[in-house]
N, C-alpha and C positions, 0 to 999 in steps of 0.2 A: 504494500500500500504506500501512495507518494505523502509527502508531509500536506500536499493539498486534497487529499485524498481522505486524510488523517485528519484535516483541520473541517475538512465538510464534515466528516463524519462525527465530530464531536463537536460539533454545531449543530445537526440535526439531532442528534441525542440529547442534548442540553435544552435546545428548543421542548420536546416534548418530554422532556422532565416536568421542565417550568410549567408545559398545558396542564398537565396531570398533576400540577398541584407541590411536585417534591423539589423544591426550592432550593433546599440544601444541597440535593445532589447536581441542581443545575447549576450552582455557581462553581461547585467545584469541575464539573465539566466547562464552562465557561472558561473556567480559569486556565485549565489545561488547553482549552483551543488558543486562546489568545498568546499562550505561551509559544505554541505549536506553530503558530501564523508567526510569530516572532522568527523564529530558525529560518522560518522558508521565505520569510521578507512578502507577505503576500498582500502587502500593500494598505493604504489609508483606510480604503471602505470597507474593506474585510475589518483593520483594527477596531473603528468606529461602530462598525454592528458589534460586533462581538463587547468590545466595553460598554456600549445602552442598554443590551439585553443583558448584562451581568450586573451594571446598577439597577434598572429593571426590577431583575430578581433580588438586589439585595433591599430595595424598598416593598417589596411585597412582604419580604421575611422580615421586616423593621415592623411592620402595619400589622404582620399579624404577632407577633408578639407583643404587639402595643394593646391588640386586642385582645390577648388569655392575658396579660397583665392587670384590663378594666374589667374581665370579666370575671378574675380570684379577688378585687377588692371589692 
């Protein structure tokens, strides 16, 4: 498999993390594509999706933890 090959692929895994809800596992997939796009040099708008969808997911995972925070007091 190529590093662009690798970098789709855990971009489209990371995407349907985040549908389904498991946030935590998409940032860490997030995290490993943006790394991956890093090596292979694959350019601005590859960096640029991959960093909004991973703040994205980290503001989903902020929201919902704000929300079992209001919802235990």
């Amino acid at each position: 498999m190529s590093d662009d090959d690798d970098v789709k692929s855990l971009k489209t895994n990371a995407d349907a993390m985040y549908e389904d809800g498991k946030v935590e596992e998409a940032i860490t997939l997030y995290a490993k594509a943006i790394n991956a796009s890093k090596r292979n040099d694959q350019g601005v708008d590859v960096h640029k999706k991959l960093h909004y969808n991973s703040t994205a997911a980290y503001a989903q995972l902020t929201t919902y933890r704000s929300e079992i925070l209001d919802a235990e007091t």
